[in-house]
C-alpha positions as CSV (number, residue, x, y, z in Angstrom):
1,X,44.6,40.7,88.2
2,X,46.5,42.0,85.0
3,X,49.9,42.0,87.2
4,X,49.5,39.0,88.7
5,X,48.5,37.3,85.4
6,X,51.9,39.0,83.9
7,X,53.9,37.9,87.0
8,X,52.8,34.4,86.4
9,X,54.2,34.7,82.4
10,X,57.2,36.3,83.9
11,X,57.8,33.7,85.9
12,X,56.9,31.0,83.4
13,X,59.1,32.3,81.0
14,X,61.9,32.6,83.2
15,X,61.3,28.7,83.7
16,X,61.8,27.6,80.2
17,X,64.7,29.9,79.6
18,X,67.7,27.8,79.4
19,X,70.0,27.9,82.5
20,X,71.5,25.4,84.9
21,X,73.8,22.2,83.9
22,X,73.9,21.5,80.4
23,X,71.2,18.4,80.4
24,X,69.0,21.7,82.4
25,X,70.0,23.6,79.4
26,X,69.1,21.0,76.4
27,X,65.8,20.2,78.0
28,X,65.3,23.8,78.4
29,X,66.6,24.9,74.5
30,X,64.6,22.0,73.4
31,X,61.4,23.1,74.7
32,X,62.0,26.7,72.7
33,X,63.0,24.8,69.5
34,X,59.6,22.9,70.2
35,X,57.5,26.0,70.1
36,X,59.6,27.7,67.1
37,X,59.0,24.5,65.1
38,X,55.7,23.7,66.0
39,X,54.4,27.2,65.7
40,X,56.2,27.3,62.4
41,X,54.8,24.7,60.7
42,X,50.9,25.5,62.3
43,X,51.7,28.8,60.3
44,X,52.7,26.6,57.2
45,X,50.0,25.2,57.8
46,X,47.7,28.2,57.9
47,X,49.2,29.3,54.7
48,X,48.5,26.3,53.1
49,X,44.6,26.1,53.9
50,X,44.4,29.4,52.6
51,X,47.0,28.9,49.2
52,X,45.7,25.8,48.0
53,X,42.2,27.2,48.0
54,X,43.2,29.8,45.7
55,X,46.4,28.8,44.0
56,X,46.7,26.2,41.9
57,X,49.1,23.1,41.8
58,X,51.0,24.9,38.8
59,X,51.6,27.9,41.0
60,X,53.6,25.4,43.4
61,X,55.1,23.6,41.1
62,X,56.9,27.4,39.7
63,X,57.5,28.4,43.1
64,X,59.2,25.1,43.8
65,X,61.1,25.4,40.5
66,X,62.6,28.7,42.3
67,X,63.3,26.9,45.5
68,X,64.9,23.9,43.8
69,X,67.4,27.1,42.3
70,X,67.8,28.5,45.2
71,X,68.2,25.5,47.1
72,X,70.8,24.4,45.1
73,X,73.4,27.4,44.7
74,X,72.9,27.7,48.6
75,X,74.0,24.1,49.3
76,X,76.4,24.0,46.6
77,X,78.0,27.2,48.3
78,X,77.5,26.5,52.0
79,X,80.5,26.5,54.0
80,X,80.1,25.2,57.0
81,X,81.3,27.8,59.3
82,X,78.0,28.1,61.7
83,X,79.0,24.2,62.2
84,X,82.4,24.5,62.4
85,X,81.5,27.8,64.9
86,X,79.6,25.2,67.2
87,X,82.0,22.4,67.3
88,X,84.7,24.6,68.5
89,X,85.2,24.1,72.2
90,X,85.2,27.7,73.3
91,X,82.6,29.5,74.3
92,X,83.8,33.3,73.0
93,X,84.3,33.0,68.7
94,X,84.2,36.5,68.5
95,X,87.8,36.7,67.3
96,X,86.3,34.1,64.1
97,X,82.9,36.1,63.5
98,X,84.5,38.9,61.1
99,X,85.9,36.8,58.9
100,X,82.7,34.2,58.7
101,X,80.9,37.6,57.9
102,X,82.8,38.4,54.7
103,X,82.2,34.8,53.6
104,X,79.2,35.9,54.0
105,X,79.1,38.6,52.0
106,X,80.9,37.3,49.0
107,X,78.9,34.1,49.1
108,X,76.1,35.8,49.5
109,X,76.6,38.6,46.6
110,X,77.6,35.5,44.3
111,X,74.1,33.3,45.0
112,X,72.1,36.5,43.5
113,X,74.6,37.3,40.8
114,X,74.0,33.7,39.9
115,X,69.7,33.4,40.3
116,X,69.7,36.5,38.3
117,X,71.9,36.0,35.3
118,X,70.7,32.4,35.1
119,X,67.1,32.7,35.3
120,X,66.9,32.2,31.4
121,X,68.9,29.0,31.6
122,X,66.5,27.3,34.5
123,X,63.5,28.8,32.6
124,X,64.6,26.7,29.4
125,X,65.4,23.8,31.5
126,X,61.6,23.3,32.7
127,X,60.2,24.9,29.9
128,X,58.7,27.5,32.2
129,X,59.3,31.2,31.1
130,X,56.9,32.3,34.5
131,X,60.2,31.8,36.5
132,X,62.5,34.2,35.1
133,X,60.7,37.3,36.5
134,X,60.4,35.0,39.7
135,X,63.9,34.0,40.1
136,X,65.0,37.8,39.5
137,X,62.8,38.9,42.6
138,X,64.1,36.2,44.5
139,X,67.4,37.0,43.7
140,X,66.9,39.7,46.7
141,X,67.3,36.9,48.9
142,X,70.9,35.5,49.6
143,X,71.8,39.8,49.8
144,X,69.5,39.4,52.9
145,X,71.3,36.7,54.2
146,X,74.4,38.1,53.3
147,X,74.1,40.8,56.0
148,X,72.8,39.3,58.5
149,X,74.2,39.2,61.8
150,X,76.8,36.3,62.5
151,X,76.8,36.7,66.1
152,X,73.0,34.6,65.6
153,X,75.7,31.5,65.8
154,X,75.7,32.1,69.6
155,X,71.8,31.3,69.5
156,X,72.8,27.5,69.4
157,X,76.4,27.1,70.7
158,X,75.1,28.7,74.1
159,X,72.0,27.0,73.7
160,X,69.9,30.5,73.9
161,X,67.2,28.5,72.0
162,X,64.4,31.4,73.7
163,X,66.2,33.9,71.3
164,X,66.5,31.6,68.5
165,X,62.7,31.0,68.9
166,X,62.0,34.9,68.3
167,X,64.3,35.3,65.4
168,X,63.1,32.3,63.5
169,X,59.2,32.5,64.8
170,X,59.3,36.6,64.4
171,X,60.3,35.4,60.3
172,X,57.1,33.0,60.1
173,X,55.0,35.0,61.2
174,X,55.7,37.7,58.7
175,X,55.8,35.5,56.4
176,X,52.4,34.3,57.1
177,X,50.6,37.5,57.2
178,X,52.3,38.9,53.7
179,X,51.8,35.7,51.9
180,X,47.8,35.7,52.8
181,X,47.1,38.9,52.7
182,X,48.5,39.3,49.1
183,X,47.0,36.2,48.0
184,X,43.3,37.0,49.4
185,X,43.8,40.4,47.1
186,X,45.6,38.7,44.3
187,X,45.6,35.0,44.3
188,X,48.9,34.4,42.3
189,X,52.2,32.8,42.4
190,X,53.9,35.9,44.1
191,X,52.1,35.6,47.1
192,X,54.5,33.0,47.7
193,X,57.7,34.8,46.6
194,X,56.8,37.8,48.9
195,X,55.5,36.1,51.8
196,X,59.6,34.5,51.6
197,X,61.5,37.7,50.9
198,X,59.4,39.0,53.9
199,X,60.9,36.5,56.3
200,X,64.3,37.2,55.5
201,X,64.1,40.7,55.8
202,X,62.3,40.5,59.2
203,X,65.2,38.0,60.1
204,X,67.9,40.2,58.9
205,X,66.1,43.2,61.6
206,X,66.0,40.9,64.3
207,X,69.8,39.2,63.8
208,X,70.7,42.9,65.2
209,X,68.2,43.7,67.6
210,X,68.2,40.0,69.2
211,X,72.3,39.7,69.6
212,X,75.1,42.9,70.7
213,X,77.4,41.9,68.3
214,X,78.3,44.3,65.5
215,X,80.5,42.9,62.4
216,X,82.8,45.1,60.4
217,X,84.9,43.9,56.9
218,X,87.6,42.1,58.4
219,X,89.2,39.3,56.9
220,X,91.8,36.6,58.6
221,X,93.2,34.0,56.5
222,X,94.7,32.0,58.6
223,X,90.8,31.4,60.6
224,X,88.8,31.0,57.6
225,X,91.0,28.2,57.2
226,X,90.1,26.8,60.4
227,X,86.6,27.5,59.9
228,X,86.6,26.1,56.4
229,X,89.2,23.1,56.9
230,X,86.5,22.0,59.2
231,X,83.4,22.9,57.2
232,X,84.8,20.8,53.5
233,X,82.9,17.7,54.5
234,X,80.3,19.3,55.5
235,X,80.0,21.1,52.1
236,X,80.8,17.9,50.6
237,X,77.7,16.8,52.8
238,X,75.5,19.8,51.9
239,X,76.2,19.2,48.1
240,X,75.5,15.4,48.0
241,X,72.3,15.6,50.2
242,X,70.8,18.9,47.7
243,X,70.8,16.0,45.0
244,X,69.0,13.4,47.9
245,X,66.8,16.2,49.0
246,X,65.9,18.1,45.8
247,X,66.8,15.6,43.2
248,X,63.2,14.2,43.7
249,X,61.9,17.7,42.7
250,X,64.0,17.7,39.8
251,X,63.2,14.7,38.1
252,X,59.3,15.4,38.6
253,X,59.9,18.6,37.5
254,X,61.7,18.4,34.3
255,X,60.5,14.8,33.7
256,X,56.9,15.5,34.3
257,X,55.5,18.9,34.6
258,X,55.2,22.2,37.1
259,X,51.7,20.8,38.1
260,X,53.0,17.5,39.0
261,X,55.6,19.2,41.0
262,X,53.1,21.2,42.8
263,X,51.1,18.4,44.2
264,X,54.4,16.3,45.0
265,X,55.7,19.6,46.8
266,X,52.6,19.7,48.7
267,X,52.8,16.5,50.0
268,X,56.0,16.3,51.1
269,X,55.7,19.4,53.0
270,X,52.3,17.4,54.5
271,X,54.1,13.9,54.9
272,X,56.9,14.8,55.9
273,X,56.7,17.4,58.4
274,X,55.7,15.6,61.4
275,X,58.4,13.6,61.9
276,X,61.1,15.7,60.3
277,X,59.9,19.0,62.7
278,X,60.1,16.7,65.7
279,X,63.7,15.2,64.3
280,X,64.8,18.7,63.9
281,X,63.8,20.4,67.1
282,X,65.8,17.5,68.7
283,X,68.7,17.5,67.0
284,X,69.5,21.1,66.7
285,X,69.5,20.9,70.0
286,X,71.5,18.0,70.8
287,X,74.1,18.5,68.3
288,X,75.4,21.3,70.3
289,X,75.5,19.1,73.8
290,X,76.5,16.1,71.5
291,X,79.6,18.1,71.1
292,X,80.3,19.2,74.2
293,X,79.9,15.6,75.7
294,X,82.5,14.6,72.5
295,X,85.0,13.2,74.7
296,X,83.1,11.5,77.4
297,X,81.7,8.6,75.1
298,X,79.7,7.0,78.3
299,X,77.7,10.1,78.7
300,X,77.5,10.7,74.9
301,X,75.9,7.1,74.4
302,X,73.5,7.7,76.7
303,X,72.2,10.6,75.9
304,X,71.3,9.2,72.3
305,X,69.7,6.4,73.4
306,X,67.8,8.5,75.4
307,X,67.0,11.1,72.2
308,X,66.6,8.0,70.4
309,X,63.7,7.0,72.8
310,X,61.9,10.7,72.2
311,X,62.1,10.8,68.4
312,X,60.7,7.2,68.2
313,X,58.0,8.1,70.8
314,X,57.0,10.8,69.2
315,X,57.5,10.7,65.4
316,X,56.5,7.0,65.2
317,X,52.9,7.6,65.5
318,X,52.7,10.8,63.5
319,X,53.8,8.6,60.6
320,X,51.4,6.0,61.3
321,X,48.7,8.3,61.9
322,X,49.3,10.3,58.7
323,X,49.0,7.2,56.4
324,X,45.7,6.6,57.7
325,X,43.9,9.7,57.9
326,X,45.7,11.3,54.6
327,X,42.8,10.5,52.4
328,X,40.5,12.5,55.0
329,X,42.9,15.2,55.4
330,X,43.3,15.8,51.6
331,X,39.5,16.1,51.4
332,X,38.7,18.3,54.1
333,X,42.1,20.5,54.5
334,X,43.6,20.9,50.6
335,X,39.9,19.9,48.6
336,X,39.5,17.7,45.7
337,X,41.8,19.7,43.8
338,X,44.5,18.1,45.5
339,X,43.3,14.2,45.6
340,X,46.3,13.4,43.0
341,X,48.7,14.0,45.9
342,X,47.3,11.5,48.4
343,X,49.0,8.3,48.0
344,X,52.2,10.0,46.9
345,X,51.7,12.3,50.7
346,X,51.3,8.4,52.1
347,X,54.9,7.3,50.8
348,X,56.9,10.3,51.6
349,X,55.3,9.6,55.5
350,X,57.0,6.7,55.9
351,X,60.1,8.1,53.9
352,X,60.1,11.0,57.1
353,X,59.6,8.7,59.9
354,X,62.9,6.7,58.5
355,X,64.4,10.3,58.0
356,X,64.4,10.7,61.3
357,X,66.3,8.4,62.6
358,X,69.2,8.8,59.6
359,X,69.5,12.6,60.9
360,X,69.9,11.5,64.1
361,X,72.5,9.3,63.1
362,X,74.3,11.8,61.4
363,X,74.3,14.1,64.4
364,X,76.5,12.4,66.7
365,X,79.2,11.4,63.6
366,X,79.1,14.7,63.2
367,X,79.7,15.5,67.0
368,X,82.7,13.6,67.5
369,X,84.3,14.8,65.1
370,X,83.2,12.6,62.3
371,X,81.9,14.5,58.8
372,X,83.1,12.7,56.3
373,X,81.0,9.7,57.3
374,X,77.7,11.2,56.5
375,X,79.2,12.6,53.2
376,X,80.4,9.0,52.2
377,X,77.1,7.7,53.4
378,X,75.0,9.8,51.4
379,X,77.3,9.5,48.4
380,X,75.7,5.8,48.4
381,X,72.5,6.3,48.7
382,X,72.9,9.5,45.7
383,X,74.0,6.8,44.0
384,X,71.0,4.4,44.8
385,X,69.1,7.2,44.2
386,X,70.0,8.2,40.4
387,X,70.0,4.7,39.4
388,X,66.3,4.4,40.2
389,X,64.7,7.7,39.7
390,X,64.1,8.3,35.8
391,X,62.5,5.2,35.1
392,X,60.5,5.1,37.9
393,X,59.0,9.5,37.3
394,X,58.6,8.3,33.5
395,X,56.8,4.9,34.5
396,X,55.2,5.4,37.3
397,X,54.6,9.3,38.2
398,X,55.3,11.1,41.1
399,X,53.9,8.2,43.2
400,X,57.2,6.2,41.6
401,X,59.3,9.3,42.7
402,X,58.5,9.2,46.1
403,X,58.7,5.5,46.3
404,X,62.1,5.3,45.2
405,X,63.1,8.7,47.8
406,X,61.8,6.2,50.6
407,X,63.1,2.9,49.6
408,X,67.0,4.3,49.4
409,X,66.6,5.8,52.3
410,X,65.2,2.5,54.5
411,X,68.5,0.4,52.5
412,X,71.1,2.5,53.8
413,X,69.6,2.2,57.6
414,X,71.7,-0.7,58.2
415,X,74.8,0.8,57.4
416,X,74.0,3.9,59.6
417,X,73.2,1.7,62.5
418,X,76.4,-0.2,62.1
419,X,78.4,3.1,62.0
420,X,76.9,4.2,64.8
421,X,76.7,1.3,67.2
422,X,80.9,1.3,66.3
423,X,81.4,4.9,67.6
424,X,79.6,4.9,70.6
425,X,80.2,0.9,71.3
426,X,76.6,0.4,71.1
427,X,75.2,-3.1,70.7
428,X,72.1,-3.5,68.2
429,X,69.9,-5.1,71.2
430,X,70.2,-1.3,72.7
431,X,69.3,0.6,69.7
432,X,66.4,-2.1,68.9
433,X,65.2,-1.9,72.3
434,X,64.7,1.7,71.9
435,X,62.1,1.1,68.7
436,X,60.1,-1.7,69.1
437,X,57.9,0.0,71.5
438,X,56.5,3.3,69.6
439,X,56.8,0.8,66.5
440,X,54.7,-1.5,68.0
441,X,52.3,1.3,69.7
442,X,52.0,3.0,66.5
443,X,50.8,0.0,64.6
444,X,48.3,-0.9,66.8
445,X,46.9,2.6,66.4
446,X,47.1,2.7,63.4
447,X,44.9,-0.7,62.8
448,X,42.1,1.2,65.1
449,X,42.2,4.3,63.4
450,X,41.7,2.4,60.0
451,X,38.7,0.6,60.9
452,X,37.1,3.2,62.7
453,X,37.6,5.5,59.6
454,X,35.2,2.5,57.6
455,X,32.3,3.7,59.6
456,X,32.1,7.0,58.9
457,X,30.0,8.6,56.3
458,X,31.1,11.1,53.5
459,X,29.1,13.6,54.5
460,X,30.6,14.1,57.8
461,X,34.5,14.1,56.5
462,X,35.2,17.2,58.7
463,X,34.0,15.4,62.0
464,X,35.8,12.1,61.0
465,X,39.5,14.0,60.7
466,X,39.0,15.3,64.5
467,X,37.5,12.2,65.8
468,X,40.2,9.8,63.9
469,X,43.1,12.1,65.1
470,X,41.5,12.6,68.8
471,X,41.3,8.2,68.9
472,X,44.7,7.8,67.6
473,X,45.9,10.4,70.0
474,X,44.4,8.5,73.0
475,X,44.9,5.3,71.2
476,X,48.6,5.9,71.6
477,X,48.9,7.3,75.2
478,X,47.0,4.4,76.6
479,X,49.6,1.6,74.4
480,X,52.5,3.1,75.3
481,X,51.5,3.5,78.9
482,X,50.3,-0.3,79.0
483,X,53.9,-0.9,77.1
484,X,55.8,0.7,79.5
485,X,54.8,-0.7,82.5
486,X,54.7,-3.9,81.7
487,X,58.3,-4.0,80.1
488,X,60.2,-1.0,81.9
489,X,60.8,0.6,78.9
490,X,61.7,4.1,80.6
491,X,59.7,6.3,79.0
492,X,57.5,7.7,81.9
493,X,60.9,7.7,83.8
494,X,62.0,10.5,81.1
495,X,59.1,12.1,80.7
496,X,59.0,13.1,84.5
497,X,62.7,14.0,84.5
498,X,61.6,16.3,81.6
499,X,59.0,17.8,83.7
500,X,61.2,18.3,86.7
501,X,63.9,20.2,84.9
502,X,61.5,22.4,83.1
503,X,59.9,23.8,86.5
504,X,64.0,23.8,87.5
């Protein structure tokens, strides 16, 4: 029985591996990026029931002080090389991966010097001496990263999404078990920073033992100017969209307080992960066959409107569901501790289900060749972004923060859909068609889950947070079923291709 049950994950295995024509292999990498992300954030998930029964919001908000560092010399410092790796129509970079290795090194040798000898500085910015000793033990960090294998590249420009899946998911999990264990012994702030350095060290081991190649200290100028003559806009990119992404965590941070930070980190990690996981397992995946179908703009335009279909399908509803059932979720999942968070989880919902179209967006200008447009983009709505944010943290809180992260955002859609519809010759009836259905299925739900949620009592709160999700789940189904048979909207048409190319 043992053999046959090990044949049958054998062969199940050997299903999902990616192989075949390239749509064979996207459905196939997808499906592994699917189980790294969802496992991931379960994990996250895991570590948050745990945390933020024994941490408190001011413990987050430090920690996310140190990430807002950190996150900022990376992105201020990233080069674009893994991108510029991917884009390149070759399959064999070899020749290139020496040279993105030293990059490597110095960049990563600089990012520590950096955290370490500036962890004064950032300490006085927030009036938080806690992160000095936190921001020199984080400091190990970018040295891990610094080492790591390059060859990992090859994880995602061949599309071996099965290995990626064990090098990112091998991380998490040892991530997970240092930052609980530590914190169910000592419930403190470095359960956090641990539970982090743990996952880059376990991803440094597995870079090696996960892909053959073996750098050495070998520099070529002439193809780190390549590399990097393709990665400036995406630099340009990575710097503009540190201030989108973690200027929010600024301004509550140094405008408000470390335990205002901590509950809006929390719930943006809560709000927003839905949609943004399911956004990102799609596109890291499709920005590699984006790029190999650059020059075939018929094939290209169809395979986003038919990625465009998925994310709406499926992020659509998580948005809509989160919004209702976030008071309930708070309660039961985080405790009262946490009710501050709530509406502010609500906002930054919404603010991820329009996230995820922007990033898909982004992914095909960036396929064809096309960088600079999401740098200018951003550049706009950075601008949007600073003009709104101060008054709104000192007037109106963190709720005001996240208000302001979600309105930019929803105003520069139009100009994202006009840039997109230009390159691929798409007309806005296309891209429209593509929404209105999970939009319209996702409301509806969304109105059922509400009322339903009036009729339960407080006493059964756990009970009512199954129930509402299990309804909304089937709630969904049965709309967008009923939707797309009565308006061919294609969606059981791609779900069954889906399932055909996964058992090959």
């Amino acid at each position: 029985m043992i053999s046959r049950l090990l044949q049958k994950l054998r062969d199940l295995v050997r299903r999902i591996t990616p192989s075949g024509n390239i749509y064979s292999r996207t459905v196939h990498s997808g499906l592994w990026e699917t189980f790294q992300n969802v496992g991931g954030r379960l994990l996250q998930l895991l570590v948050l029931l745990v945390l933020a029964r024994l941490l408190s919001p001011r413990d987050f908000g430090l920690m996310g002080i140190v990430l807002l560092v950190v996150a900022g010399l990376d992105r201020f410092s990233r080069l674009g090389v893994n991108q510029a790796l991917i884009h390149r129509h070759e399959d064999d970079v070899d020749h290139y991966l020496d040279t993105a290795w030293v990059l490597q090194l110095v960049r990563g040798a600089l990012i520590a010097t950096l955290l370490f000898l500036g962890a004064p500085l950032v300490a006085g910015i927030f009036g938080e001496s806690r992160v000095v000793p936190l921001l020199h033990l984080i400091a190990v960090s970018p040295l891990l990263l610094a080492v790591r294998n390059p060859g990992v590249v090859y994880f995602e420009k061949r599309l071996d999404f099965h290995l990626k899946f064990l090098f990112r998911m091998g991380g998490s999990i040892v991530e997970a078990v240092v930052a609980i264990g530590y914190a169910l012994v000592s419930p403190d702030v470095l359960a956090l920073v641990y539970g982090y350095l743990a996952a880059d060290a376990t991803r440094l081991l597995l870079s090696y033992w996960l892909q053959g190649y073996r750098p050495s200290v070998s520099f070529d100028l002439e193809k780190a100017g390549q590399l990097l003559g393709y990665g400036k806009w995406i630099t340009a990119n990575n710097v503009v969209n540190f201030f989108l992404e973690e200027g929010d965590d600024a301004a509550v941070g140094v405008f408000l307080s470390a335990q205002a930070l901590g509950f809006y980190k929390i719930a943006y990690r809560v709000g927003t992960a839905p949609a943004t996981e399911v956004t990102r397992t799609i596109s890291n995946v499709v920005f590699s066959m984006y790029s190999k179908l650059q020059d075939d703009r018929d094939r290209l335009r169809n395979a986003f409107l038919q990625t465009l279909r998925l994310v709406g399908v499926l992020s659509f509803p998580m948005v809509i569901g989160i919004v209702a059932v976030a008071p309930v979720f708070v309660d039961v999942v985080l405790g009262d501790d946490w009710t501050p968070a709530i509406t502010t989880m609500q906002i930054l919902t919404v603010y991820g289900g329009v996230t995820a179209l922007t990033v898909l967006f982004e992914q095909v200008w960036k396929a064809v060749g096309r960088p600079e447009l999401v740098s200018k983009v951003s550049i706009l709505q950075l601008a949007l972004l600073a003009a709104a944010i101060y008054p709104a943290a000192v007037q109106f809180g963190i709720e005001g923060v996240a208000a302001v992260v979600a309105g930019v955002t929803v105003v520069t859609i139009p100009v994202r859909l006009y840039i997109t519809a230009s390159l691929l010759q798409l007309s806005y009836f296309e891209v429209a068609r593509e929404l209105v259905y999970p939009i319209v299925a996702s409301l509806l739900m969304g109105a059922l889950v509400l009322t339903v949620r009036q009729e339960f009592q407080p006493a059964l709160r756990g009970l009512e947070l199954v129930a509402l999700i299990v309804l909304g789940g089937i709630a969904y189904l049965v709309l967008v079923t009923l939707l797309d048979s009565l308006f061919d909207w294609g969606i059981t048409r791609n779900v069954r291709t889906l399932i055909s190319t996964v058992r090959g």
